[in-house]
C-alpha positions as CSV (number, residue, x, y, z in Angstrom):
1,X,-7.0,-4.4,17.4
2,X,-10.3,-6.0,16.3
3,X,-10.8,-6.5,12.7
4,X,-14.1,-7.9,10.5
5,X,-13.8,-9.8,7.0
6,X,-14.6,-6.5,5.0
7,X,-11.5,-5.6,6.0
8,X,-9.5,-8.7,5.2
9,X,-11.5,-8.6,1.5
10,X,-10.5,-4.5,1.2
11,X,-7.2,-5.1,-0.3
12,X,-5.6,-7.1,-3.4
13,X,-3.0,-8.5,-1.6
14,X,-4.8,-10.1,1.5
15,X,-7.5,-11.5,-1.6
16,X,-4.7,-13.2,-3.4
17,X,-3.6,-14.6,-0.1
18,X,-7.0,-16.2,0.5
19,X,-7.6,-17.3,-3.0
20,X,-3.8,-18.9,-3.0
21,X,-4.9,-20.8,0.6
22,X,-8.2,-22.5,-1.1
23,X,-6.2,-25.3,-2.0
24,X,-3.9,-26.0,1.0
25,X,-2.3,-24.6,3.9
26,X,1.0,-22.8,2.8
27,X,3.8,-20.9,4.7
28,X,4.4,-17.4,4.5
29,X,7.2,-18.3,2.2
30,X,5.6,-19.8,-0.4
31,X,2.6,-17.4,0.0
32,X,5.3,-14.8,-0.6
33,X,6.7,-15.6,-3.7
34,X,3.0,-14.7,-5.1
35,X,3.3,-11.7,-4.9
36,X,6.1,-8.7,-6.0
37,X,6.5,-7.6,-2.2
38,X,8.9,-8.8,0.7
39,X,8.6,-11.2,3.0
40,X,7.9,-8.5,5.6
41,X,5.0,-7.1,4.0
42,X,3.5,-10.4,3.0
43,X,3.6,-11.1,7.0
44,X,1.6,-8.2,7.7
45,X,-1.0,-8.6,5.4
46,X,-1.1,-12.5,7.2
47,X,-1.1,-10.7,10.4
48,X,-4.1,-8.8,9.2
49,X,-6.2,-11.8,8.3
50,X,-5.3,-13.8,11.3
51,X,-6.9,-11.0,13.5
52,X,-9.8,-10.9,11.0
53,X,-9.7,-14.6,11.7
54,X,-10.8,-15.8,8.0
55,X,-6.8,-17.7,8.3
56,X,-5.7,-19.1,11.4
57,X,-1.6,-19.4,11.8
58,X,-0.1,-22.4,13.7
59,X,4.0,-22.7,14.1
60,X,5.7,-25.6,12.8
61,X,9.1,-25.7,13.6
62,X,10.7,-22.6,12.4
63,X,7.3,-22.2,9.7
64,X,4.3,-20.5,10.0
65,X,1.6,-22.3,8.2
66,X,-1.1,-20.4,6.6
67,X,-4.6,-22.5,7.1
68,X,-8.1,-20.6,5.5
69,X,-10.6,-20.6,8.0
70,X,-14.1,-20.2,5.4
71,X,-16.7,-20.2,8.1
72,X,-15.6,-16.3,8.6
73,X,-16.4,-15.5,4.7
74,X,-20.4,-16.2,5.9
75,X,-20.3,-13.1,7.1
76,X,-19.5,-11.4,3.3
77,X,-21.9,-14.0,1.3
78,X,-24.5,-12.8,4.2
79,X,-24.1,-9.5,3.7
80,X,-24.0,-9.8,-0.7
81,X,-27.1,-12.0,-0.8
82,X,-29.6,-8.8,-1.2
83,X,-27.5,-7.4,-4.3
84,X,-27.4,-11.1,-5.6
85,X,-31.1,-11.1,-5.4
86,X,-31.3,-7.4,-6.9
87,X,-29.3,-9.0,-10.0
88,X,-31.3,-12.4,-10.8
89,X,-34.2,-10.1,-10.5
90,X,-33.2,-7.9,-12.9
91,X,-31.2,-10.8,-15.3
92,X,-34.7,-12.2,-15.4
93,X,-36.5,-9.3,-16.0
94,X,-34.0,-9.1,-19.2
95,X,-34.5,-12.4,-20.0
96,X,-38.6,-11.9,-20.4
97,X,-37.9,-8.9,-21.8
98,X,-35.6,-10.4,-25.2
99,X,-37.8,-13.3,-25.2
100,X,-40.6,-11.1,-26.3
101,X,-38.4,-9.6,-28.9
């Protein structure tokens, strides 16, 4: 099945996942015990982002280890830029506005 970012980003769990991997790689153990949830599930939402390819997943031994791929999340910042825009506009809007007060 082919997946885009918006849907890795669409749920908690696969954003915890991503924020956990900014550090360092990790394996789907230790990503795991982040998060109230087995193993099983954890591995799914993995499997998610791996076909959404903003993780990549390479075996080690008997591990799999979790890598964040960042050049995917273009795609979101691309796509917010307009609404950041929208919002300095209207911050500095706000800003001239109290400075008159």
């Amino acid at each position: 099945m082919r997946r885009d970012v918006f849907q890795a980003i669409a749920d908690p769990t696969r954003r915890g996942i991503l924020a956990a991997l900014l550090e360092e790689p990790k394996n789907v153990n230790t990503l795991a015990e982040h998060f109230d949830m087995t193993r099983q599930a954890v591995s799914l939402h993995v499997k998610i982002l791996q076909e959404c390819a903003v993780i990549s997943v390479e075996k080690e031994g008997r591990e799999r280890i979790c890598t964040l791929e960042p050049q995917k999340m273009a795609e979101v910042v691309e796509w917010l830029e307009p609404f950041k825009q929208m919002w300095e506009s209207r911050f500095d809007q706000l800003d001239d506005l109290l400075k008159k007060l």
